[in-house]
C-alpha positions as CSV (number, residue, x, y, z in Angstrom):
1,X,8.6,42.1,3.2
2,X,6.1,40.9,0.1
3,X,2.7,41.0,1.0
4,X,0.4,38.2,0.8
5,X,-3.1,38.5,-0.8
6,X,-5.1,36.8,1.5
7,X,-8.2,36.0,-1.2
8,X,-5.3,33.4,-2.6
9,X,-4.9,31.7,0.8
10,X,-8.3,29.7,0.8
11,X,-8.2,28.7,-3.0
12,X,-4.6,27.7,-2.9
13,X,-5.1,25.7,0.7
14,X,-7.9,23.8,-1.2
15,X,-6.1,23.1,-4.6
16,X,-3.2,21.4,-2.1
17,X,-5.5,19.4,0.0
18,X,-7.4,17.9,-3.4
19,X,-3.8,16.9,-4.7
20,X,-2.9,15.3,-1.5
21,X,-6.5,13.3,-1.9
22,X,-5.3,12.6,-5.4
23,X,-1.9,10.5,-4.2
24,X,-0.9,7.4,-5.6
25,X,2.1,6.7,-3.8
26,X,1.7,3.5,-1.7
27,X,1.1,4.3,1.8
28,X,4.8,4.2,3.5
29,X,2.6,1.2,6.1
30,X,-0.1,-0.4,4.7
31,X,-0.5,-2.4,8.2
32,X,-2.2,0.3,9.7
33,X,-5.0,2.2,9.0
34,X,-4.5,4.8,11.0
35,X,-1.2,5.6,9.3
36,X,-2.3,5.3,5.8
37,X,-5.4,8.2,6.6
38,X,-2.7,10.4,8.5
39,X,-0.2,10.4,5.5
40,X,-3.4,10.7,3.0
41,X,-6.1,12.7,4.4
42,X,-8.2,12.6,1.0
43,X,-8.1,9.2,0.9
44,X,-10.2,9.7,4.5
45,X,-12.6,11.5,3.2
46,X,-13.0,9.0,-0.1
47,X,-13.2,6.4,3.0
48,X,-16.0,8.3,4.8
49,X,-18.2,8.8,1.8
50,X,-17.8,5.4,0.4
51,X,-19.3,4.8,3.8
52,X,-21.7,7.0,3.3
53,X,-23.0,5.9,0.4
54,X,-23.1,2.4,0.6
55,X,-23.0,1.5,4.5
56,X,-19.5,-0.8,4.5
57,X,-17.8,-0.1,7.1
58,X,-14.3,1.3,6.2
59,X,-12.0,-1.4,7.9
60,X,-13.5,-3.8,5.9
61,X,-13.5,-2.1,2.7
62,X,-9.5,-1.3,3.1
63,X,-9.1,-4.9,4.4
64,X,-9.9,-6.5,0.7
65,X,-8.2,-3.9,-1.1
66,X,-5.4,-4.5,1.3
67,X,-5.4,-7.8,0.0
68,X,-6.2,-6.5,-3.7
69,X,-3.6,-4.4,-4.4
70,X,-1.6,-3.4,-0.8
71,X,-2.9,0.0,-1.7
72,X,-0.9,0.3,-5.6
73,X,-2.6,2.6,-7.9
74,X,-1.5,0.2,-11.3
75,X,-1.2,-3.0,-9.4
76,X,-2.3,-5.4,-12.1
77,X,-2.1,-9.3,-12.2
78,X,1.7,-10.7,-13.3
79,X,2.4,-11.2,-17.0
80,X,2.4,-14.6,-18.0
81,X,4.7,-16.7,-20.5
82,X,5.0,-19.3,-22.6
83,X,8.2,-21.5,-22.5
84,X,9.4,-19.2,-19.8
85,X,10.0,-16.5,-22.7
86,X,6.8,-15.5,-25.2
87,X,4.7,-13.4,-23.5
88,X,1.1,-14.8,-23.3
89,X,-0.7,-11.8,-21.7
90,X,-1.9,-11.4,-17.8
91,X,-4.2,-13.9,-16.3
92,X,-7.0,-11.9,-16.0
93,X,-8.1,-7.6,-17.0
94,X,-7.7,-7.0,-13.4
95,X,-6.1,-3.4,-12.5
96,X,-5.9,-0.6,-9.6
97,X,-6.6,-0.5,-5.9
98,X,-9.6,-2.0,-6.2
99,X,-8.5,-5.2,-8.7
100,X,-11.5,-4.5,-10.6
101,X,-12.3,-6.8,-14.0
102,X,-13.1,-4.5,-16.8
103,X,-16.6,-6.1,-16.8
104,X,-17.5,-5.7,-13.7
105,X,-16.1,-2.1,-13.3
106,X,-18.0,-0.9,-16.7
107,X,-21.0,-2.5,-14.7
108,X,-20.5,-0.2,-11.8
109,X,-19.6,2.9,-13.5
110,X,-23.2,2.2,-15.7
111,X,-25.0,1.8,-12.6
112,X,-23.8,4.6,-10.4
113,X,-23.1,7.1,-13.6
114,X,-19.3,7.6,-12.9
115,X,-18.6,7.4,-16.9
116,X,-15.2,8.9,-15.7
117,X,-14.2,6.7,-12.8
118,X,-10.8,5.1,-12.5
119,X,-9.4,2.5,-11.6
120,X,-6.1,3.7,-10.5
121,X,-8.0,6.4,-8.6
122,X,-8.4,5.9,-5.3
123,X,-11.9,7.4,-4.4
124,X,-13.2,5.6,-7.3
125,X,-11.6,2.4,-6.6
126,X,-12.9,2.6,-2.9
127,X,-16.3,3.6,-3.5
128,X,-16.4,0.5,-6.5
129,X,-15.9,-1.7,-3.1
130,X,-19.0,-0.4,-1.4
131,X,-21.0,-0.8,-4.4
132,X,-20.1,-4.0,-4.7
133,X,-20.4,-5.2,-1.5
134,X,-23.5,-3.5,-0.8
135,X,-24.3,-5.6,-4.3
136,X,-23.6,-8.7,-2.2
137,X,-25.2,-7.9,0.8
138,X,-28.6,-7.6,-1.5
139,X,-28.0,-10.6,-3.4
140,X,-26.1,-13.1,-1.6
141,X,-27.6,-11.9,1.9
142,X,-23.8,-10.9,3.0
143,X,-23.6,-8.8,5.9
144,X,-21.4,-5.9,5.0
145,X,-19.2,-7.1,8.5
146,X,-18.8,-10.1,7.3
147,X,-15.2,-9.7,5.4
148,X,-14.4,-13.2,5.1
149,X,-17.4,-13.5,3.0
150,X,-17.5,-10.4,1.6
151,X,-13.9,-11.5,0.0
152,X,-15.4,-14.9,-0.9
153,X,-18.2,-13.0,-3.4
154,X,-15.6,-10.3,-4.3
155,X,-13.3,-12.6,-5.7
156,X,-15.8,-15.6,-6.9
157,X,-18.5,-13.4,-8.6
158,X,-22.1,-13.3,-6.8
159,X,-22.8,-16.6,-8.4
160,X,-19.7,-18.3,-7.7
161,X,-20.5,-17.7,-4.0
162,X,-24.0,-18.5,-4.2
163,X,-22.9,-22.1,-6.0
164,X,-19.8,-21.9,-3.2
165,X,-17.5,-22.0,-5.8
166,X,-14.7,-21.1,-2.7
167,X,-15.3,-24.6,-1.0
168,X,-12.9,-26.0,-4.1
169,X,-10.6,-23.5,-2.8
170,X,-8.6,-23.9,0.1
171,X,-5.9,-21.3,-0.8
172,X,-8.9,-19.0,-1.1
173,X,-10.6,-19.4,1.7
174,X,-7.0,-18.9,3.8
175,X,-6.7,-15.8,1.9
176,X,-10.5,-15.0,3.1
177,X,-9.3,-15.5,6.6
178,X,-6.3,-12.9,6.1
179,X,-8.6,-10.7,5.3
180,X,-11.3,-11.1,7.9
181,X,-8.3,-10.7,10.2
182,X,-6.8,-8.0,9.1
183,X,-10.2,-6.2,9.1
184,X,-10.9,-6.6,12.8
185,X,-7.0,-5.3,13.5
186,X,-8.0,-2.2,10.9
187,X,-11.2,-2.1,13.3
188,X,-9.1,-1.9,16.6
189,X,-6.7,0.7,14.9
190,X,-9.3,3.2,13.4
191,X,-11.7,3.1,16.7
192,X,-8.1,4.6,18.0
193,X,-7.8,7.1,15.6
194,X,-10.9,8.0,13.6
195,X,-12.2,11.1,16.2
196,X,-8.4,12.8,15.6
197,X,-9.1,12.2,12.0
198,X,-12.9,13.4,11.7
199,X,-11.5,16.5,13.9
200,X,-8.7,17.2,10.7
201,X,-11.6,16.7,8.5
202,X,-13.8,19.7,10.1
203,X,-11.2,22.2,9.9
204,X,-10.1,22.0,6.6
């Protein structure tokens, strides 16, 4: 029988659970919460401290990027063409979870010192969220449970919103009620589940 050194066991149990918090396969159902933190317990714990740090609450901040990106690390917006044929380039700089503008994102990794952060990483993409909600709650008086307007500033810009750019918008504000929506079902389904997860977090 080979032996097994048990000083490996720890070390080696670790390394695995950081590469499982480093997936970026889509979740197999993006509809619930509860599935998408059992099949990636890292992204849990990115949930938790985004949470944390910022004080959105996490149904709300996996509603918009629901709604951003269904959870694709590379999601980026479609390419566009002229006559149907010459690409033209994509509508907007746009890319990861998070659907993060370069601008904007180089804003947030100035502010919060993540020099390194990605966008097609998921614990930087989620904790970009709470920044910049917890950026519209200071400057737009949003309440970080409010995820209809919390979409509204995300996607309008903290002074679109303020003008109420989004009244022009009907598509948009249907999407905004998608999302507000589908926050209060991510509500119902992690006040199901997030004690079983919390447990799984303690003992690793």
């Amino acid at each position: 029988m080979l032996s097994v050194n048990r000083s490996l066991v720890i070390p080696v149990t670790a390394l695995l659970l950081l590469l499982a918090g480093c997936s970026t396969k889509q979740p197999r159902n993006p509809d619930s919460i509860c599935s998408i933190f059992d099949e990636n317990p890292g992204w849990h714990r990115d949930a938790l401290d985004m949470n944390e740090r910022w004080g959105t609450p996490i149904p709300v901040a996996m509603a918009i990027m629901y709604q951003e990106s269904t959870f694709r690390h590379n999601a980026r917006p479609p390419m566009q063409y002229f006559l149907g044929v010459i690409p033209t380039g994509r509508a907007s700089s746009a890319y990861g979870y998070s659907q993060a503008l370069t601008s904007t994102w180089n804003d947030y990794a100035r502010e919060t010192g993540r020099r390194f952060a990605s966008r097609s990483n998921f614990s930087d993409a989620i904790d970009f969220i709470g920044w910049y909600t917890d950026k519209s709650h200071k400057i737009n008086g949003i309440s970080k449970w409010d995820a209809r307007a919390q979409y509204l500033a995300y996607h309008e810009g903290w002074g679109g919103y303020r003008n109420r750019s989004y009244q022009q918008k009907n598509w948009l504000m249907n999407v905004a009620d998608r999302v507000d929506q589908r926050a209060g079902r991510f509500t119902t389904q992690y006040n199901s589940c997030k004690d079983n997860l919390s447990r799984r977090r303690w003992l690793w």
